[in-house]
Backbone as a ProteinNet text record, in pm:
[ID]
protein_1_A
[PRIMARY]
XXXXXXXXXXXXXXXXXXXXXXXXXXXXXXXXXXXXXXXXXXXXXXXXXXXXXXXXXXXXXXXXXXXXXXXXXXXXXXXXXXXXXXXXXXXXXXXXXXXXXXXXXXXXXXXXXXXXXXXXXXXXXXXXXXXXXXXXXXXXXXXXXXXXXXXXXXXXXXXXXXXXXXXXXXXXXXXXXXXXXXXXXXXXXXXXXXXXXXXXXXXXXXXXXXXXXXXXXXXXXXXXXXXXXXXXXXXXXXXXX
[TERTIARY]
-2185.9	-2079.6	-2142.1	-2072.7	-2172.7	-2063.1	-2090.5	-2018.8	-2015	-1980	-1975.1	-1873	-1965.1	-1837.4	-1941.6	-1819.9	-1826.2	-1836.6	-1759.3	-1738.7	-1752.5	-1778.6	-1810.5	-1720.9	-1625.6	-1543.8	-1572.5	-1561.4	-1622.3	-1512.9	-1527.2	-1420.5	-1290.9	-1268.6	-1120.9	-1113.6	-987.2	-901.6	-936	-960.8	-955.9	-880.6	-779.4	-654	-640.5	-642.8	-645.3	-567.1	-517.1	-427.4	-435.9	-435.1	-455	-317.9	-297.6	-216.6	-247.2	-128.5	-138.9	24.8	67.9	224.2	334.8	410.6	513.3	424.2	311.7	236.7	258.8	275	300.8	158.8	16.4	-52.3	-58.8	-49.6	-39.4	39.1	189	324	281.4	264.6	269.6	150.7	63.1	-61.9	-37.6	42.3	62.9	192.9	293.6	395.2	330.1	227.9	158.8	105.2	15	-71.5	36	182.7	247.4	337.6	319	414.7	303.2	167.1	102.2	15	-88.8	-187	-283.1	-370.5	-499.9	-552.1	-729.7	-764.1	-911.8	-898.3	-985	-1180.7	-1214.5	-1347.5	-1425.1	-1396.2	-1529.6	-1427.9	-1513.9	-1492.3	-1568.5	-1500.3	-1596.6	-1622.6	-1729	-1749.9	-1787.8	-1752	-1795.4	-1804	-1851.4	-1870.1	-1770.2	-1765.3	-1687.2	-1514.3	-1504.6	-1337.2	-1300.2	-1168.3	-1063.8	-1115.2	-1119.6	-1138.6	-992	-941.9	-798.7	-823.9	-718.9	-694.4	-578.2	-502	-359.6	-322.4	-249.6	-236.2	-75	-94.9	52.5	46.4	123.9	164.7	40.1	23.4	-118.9	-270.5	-247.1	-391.5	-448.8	-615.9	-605.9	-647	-574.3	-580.6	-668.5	-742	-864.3	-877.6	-927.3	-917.2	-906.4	-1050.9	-1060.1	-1109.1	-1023.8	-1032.3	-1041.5	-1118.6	-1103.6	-1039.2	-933.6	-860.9	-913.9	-884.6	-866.9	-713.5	-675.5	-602.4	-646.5	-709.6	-703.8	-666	-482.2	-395.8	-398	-363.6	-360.1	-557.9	-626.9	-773.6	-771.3	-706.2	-723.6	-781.3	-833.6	-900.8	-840.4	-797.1	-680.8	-817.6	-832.8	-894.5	-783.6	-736.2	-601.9	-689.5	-608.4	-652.2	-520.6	-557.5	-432.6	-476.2	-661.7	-658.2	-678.6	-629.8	-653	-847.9	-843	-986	-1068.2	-956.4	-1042	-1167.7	-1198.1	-1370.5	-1460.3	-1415.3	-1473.5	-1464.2	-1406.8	-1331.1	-1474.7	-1533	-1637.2	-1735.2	-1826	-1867	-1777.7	-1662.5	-1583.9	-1505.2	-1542.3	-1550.4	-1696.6	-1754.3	-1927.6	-1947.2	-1856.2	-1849.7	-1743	-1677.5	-1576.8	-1622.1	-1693.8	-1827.3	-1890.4	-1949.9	-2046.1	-2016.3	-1866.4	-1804.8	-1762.4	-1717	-1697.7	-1797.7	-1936.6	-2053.3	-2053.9	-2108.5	-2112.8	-2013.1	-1889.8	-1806.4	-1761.4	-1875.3	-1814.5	-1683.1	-1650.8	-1464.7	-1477.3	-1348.6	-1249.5	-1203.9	-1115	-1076.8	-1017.3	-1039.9	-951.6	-846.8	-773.2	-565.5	-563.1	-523.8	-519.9	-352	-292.6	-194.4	-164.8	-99.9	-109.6	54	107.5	276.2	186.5	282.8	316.1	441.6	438.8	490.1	619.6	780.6	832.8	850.3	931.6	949.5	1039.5	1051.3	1092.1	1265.8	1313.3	1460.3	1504	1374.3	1423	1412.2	1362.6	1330.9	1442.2	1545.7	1671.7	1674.3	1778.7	1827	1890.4	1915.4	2020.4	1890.9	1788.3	1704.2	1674	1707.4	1680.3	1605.2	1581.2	1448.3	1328.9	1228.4	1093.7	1043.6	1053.1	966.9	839.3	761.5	631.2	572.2	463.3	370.2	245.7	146.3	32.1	-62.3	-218.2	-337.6	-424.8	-478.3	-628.3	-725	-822.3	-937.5	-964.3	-886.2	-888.7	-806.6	-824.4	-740.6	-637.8	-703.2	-674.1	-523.6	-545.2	-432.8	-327.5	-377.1	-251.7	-178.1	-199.2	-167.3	-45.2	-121.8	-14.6	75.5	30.9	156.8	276	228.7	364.5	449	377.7	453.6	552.5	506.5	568	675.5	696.2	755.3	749.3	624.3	532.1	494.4	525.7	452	347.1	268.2	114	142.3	116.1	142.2	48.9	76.9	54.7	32.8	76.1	22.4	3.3	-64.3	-90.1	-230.5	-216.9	-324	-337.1	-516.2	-470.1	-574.8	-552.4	-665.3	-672.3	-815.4	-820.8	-896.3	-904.4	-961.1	-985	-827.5	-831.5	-920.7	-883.6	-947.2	-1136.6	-1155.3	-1301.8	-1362	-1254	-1272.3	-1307.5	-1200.9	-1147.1	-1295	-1350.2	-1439.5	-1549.6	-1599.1	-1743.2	-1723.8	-1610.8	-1620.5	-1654.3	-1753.2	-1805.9	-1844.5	-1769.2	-1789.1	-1649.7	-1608.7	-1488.8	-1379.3	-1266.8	-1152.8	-1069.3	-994.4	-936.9	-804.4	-703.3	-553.2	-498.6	-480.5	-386.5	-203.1	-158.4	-24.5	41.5	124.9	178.7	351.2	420.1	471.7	555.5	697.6	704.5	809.1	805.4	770.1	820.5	871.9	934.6	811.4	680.5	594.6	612.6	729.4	734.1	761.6	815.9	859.8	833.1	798.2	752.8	850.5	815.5	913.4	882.7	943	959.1	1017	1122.7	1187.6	1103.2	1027.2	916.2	817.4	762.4	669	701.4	868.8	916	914.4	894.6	869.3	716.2	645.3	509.3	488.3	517.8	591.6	592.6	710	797.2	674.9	656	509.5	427.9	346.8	241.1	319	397.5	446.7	469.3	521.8	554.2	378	268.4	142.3	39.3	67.1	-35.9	28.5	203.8	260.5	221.7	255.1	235.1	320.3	466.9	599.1	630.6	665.5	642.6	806.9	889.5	988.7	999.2	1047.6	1025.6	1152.6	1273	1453.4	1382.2	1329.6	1334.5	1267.9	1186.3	1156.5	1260	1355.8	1461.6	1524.3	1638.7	1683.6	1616.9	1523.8	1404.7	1453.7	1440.2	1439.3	1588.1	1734.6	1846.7	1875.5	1799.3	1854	1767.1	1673.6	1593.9	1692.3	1732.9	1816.5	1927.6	2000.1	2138.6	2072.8	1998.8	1981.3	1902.7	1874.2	1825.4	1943	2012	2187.6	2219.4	2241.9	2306.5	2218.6	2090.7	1980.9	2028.5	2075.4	2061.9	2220.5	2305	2410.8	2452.6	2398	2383.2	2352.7	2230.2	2144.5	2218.5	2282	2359	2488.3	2548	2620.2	2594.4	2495.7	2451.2	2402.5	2367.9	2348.4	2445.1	2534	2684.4	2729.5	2743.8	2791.7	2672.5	2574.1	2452.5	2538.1	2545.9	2558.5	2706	2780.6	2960.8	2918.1	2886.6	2845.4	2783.7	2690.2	2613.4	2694.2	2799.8	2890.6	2996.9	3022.9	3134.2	3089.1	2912	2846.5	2850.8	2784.6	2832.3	2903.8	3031.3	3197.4	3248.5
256.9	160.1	27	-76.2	-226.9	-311.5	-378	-464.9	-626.6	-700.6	-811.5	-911.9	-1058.9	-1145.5	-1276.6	-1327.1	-1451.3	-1578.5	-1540.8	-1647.9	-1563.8	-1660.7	-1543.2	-1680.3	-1680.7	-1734.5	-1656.1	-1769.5	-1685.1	-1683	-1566.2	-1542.7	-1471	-1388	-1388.9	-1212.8	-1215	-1101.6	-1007.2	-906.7	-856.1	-742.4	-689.9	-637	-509.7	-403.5	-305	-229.6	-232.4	-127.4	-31.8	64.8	160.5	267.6	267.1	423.3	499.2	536.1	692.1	710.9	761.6	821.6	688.7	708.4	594.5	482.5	461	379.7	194.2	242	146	55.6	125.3	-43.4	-121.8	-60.8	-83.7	-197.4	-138.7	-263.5	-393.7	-306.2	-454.6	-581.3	-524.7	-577.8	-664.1	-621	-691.2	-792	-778.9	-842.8	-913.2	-972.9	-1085.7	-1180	-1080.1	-1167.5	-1229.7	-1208.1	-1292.8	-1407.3	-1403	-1452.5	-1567.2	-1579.3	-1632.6	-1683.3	-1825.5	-1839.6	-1787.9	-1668	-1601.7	-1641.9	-1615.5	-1624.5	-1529.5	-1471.1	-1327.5	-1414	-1358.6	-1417.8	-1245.7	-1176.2	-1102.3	-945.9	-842.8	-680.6	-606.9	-480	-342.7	-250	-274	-212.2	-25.7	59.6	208.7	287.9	348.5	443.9	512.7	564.6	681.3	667.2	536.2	494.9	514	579	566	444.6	460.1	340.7	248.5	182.5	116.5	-8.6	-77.6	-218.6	-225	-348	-370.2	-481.8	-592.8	-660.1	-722.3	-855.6	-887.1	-1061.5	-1096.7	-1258.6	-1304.4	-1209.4	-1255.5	-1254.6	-1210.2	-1208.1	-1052	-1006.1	-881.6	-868.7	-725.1	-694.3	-599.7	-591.4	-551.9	-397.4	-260.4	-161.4	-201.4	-229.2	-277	-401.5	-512.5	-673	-709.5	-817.7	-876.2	-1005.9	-1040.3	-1191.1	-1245.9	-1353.2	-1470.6	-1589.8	-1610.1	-1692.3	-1818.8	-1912	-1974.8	-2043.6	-2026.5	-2082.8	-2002.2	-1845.5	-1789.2	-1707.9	-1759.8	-1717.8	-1575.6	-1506.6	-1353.5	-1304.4	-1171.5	-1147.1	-992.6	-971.1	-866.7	-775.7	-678.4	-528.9	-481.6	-493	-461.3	-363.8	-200.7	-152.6	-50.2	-59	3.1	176.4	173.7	340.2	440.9	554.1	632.6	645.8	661.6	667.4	804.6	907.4	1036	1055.3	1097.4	1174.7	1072	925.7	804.8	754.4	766	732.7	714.5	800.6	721.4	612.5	594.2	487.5	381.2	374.7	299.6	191.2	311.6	254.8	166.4	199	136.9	-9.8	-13.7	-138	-256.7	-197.9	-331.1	-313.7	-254.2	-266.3	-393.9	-343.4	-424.3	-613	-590.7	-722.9	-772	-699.3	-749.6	-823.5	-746.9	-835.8	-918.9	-982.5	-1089.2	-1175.5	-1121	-1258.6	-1256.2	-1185.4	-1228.4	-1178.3	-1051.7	-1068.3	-1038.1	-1094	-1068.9	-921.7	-875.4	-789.6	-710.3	-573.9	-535.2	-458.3	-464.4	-464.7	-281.9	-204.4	-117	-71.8	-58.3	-10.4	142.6	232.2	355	359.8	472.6	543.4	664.9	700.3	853.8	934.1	1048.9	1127.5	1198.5	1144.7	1162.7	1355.3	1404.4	1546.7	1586.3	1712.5	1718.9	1726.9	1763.6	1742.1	1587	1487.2	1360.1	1241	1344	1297	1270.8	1173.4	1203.2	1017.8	956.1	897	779.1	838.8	725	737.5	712.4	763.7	644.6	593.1	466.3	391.3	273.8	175.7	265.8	285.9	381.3	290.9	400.5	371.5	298.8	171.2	133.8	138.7	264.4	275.3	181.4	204.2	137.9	261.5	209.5	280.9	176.4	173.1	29	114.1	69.9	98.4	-53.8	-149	-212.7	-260.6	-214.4	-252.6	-353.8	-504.6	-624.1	-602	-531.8	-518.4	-407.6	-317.4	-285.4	-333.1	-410.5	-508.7	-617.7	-637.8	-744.3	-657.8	-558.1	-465.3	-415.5	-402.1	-383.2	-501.1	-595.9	-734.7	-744.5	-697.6	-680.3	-590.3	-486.4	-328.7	-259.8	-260	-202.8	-56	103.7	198.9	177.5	310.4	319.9	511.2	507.8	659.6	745.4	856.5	920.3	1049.6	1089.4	1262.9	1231.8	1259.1	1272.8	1321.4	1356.1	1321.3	1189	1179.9	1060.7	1082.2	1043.7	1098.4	912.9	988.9	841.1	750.5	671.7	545.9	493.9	493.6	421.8	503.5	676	757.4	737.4	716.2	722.1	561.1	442.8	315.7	360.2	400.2	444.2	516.8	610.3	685.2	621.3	485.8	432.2	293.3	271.5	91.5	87.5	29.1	3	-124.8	-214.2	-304.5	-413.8	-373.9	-460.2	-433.6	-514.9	-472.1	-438	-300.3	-271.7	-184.2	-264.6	-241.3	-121.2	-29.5	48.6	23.8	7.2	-3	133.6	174.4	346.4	269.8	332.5	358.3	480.7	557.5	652.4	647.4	732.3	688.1	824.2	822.9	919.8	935.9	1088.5	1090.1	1123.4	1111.1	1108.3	1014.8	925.3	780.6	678.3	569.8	444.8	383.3	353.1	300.7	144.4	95.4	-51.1	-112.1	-4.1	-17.3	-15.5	71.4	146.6	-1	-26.7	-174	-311.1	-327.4	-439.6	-413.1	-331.8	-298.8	-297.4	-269.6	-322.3	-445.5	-543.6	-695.1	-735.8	-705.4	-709	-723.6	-633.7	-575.5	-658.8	-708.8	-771.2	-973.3	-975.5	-1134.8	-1153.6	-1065	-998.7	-1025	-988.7	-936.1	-1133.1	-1140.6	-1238	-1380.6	-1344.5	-1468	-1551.8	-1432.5	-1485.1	-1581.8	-1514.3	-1649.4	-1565.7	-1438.3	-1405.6	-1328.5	-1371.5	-1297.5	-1173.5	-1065	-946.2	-867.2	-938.3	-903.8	-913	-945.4	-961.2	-794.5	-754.7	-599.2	-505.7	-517.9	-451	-477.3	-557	-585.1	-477.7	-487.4	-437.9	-272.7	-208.2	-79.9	-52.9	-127.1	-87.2	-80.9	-159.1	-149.1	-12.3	19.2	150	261.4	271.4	394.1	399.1	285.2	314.6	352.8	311.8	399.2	499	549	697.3	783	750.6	767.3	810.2	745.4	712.6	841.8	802.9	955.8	1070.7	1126.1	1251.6	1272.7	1181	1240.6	1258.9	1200.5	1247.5	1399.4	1417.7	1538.9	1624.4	1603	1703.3	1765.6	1626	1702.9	1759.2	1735.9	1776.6	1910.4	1981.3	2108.9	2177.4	2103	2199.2	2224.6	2129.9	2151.7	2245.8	2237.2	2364.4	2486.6	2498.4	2626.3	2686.4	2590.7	2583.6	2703.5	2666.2	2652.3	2778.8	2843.7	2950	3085.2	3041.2	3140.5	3168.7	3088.9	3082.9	3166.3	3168.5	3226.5	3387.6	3405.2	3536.5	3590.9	3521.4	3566.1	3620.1
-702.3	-675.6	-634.9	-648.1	-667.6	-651	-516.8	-502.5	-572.3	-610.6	-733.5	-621.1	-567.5	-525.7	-572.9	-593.6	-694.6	-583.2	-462.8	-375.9	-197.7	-138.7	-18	143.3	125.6	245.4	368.1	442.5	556.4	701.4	808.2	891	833.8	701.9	709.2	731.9	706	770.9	609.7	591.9	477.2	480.8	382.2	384.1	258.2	268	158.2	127.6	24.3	-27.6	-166.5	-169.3	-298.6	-328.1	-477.6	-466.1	-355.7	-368.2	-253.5	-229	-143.5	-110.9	-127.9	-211.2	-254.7	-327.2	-319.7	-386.6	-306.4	-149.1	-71.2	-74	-56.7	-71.2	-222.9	-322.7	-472.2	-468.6	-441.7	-435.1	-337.9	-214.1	-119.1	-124	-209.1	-206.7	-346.5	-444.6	-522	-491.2	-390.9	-374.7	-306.9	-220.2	-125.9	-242.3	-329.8	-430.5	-516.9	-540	-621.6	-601.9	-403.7	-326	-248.1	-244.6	-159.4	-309.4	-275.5	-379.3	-361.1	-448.2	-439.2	-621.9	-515.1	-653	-693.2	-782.7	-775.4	-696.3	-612.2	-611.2	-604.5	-648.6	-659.4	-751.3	-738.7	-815.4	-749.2	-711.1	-712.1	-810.6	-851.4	-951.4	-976.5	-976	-1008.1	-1141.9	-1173.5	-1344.8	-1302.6	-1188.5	-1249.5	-1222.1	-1217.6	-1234.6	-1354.3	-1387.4	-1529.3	-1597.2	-1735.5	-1784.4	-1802.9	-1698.2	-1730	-1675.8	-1731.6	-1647.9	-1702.1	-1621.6	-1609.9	-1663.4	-1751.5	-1815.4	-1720.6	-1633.7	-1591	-1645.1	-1688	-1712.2	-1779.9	-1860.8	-1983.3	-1879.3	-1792.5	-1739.5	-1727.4	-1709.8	-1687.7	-1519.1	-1501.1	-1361.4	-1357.7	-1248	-1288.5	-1169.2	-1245.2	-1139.2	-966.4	-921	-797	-845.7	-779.2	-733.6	-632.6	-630.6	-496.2	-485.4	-412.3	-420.3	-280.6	-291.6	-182.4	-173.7	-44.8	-13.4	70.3	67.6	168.4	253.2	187	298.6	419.9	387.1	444.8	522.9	476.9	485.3	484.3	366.4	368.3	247.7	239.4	149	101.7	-12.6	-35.3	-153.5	-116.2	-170.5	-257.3	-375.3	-461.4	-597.7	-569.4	-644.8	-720.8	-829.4	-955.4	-981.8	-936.8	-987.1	-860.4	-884.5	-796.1	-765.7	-632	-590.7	-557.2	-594.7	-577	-540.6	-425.4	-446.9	-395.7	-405	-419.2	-313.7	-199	-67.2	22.6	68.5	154.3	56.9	-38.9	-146.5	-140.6	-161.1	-112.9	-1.4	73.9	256	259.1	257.8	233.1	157	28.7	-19.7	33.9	101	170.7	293.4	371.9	492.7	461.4	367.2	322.4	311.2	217.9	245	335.9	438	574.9	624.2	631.2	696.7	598.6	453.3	344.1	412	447.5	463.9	592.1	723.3	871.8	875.1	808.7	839.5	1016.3	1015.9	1184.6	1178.6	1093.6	1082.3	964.9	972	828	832.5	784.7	787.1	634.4	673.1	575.7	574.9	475.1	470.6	406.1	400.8	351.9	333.2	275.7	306.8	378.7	444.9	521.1	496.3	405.1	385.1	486.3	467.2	549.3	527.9	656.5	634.2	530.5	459.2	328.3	342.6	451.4	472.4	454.4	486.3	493.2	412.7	294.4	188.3	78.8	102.6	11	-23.4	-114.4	-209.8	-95.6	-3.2	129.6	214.3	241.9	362.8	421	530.3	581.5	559.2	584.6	552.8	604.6	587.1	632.2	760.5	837.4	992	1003.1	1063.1	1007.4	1132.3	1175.6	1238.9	1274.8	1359	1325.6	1415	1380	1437.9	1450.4	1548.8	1583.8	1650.3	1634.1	1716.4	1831.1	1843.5	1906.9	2003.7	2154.8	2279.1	2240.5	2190.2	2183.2	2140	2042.4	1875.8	1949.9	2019.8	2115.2	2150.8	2229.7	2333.5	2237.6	2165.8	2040.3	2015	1936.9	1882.9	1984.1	2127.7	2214.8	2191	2177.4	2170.4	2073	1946.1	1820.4	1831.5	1947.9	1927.3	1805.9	1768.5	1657.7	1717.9	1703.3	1747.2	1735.6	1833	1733.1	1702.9	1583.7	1552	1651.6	1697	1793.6	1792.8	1638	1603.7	1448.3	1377.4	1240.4	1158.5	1027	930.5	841.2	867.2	790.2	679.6	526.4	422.2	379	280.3	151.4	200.6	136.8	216	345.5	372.5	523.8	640.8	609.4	667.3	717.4	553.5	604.1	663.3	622.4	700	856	897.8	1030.7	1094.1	1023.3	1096.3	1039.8	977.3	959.7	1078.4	1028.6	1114.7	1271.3	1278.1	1403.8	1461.8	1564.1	1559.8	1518.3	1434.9	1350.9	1386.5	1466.6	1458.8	1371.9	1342.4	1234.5	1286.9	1202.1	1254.5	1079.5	1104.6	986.5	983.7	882.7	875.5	814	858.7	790.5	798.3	649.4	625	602.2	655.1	588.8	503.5	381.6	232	167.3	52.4	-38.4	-85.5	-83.8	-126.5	-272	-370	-517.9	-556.2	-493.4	-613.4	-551.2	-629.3	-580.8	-488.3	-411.2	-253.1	-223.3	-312	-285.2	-145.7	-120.2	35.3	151.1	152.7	264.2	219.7	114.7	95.5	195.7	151.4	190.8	397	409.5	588.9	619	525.8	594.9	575.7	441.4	454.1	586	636.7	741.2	861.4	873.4	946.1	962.3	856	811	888.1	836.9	851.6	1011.3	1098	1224.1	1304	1211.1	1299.9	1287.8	1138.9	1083.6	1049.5	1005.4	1015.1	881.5	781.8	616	578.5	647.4	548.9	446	414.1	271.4	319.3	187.4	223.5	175.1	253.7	163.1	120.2	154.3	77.9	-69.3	-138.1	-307.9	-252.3	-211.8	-255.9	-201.1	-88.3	-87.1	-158.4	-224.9	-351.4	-467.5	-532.3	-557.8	-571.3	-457.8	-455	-417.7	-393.2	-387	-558.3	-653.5	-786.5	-873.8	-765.3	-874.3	-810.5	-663.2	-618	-702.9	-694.7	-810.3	-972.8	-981.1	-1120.9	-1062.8	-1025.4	-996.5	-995	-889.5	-877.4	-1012.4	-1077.9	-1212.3	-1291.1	-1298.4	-1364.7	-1315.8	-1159.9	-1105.7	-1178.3	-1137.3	-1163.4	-1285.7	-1389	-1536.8	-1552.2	-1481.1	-1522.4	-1459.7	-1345	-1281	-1422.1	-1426.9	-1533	-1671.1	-1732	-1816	-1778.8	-1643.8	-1615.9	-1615.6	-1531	-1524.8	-1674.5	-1782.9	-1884.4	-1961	-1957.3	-1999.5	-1962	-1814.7	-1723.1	-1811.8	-1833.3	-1859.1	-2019	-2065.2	-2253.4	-2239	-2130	-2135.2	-2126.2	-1960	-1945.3	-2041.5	-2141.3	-2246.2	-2350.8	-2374.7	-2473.4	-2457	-2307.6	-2301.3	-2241.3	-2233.2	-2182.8	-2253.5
[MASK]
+++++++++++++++++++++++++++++++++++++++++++++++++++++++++++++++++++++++++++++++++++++++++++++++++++++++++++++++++++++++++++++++++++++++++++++++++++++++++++++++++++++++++++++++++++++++++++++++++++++++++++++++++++++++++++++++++++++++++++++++++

């Protein structure tokens, strides 16, 4: 794995998000980069990533990228493929960029898997946790009335961040999150979160909007399929009635 930066700003906050449950850092990491000005200054490069890339508004998006803002002086880790297997190598290369670019701190976001009773179609906006290894960031977050999660597992990335970083203040953001479908709702609250901690400006109603128009068509999908079962079920008992 080989880290690649084109530009090396120095002091900023660096911020990560990857697939994983609802696909909350994927979305939110791409809803900042389309809402704030960034501009790619570096890549992580690995063999043994999928060979994919992502194609949005004629440009290509690239597995793992690295952006920059310097209104905001942040540096966004935005990745499209799953990282299987790859998770500590990984932790090691945005280490690595931390020292290259003096970061302050690094910001990780994840979803958390709500319980399976509470996993339904009406399920409130998703609860947004946090975890720090730093007193300081406590202390803020009471301010915020931000929890700090207090019983859990945590996998992936952030996990093995969490148990290498030494030295660096590092704040996690948790979401909880429909662990099957993309949760634009649960996104727009670490938004929320994020603007609340760092003071982006970024509005995040376009991603609720967003995910009230995928529930009604989901709506619209279940209750199709529903009837299309009943009328299966109807047609079966008639067959051998």
């Amino acid at each position: 794995m080989e880290l690649q930066l084109f530009k090396k700003p120095k002091n900023v906050r660096i911020l990560q998000g990857f697939p994983g449950m609802g696909l909350i850092g994927t979305i939110s990491t791409e809803y900042l980069m389309e809402h704030l000005k960034f501009e790619q200054i570096g890549r992580i490069v690995f063999d043994d990533a999928p060979a994919i890339v992502a194609i949005h508004m004629g440009k290509i998006i690239e597995p793992l990228g690295v952006y920059y803002s310097k209104e905001a002086n942040l540096v966004i880790v935005h990745g499209i493929n799953a990282i299987y297997g790859n998770e500590w190598h990984l932790s090691d290369a945005i280490l690595e960029m931390c020292e290259k670019l003096n970061a302050s701190e690094i910001i990780s976001i994840e979803g958390v898997g709500a319980p399976e009773e509470e996993v339904e179609i009406d399920v409130p906006d998703g609860s947004v946790f946090y975890y720090s290894n730093d007193t300081a960031i406590d202390s803020r977050m009471k301010g915020l009335k931000i929890d700090k999660l207090q019983d859990g597992i945590i996998m992936g990335i952030t996990s093995a961040l969490i148990t290498k970083t030494k030295g660096i203040p590092m704040v996690c953001f948790f979401a909880k999150t429909h662990s099957k479908l993309p949760d634009s709702k649960a996104a727009a609250e670490i938004i929320k979160a994020l603007d609340k901690y760092i003071g982006l400006k970024v509005d995040y109603h376009p991603l609720i909007r967003r995910a009230e128009e995928f529930e009604c068509k989901l709506r619209q999908i279940l209750s199709k399929n529903k009837e299309a079962n009943e009328l299966h079920d109807a047609k079966r008992l008639d067959y051998f009635g």
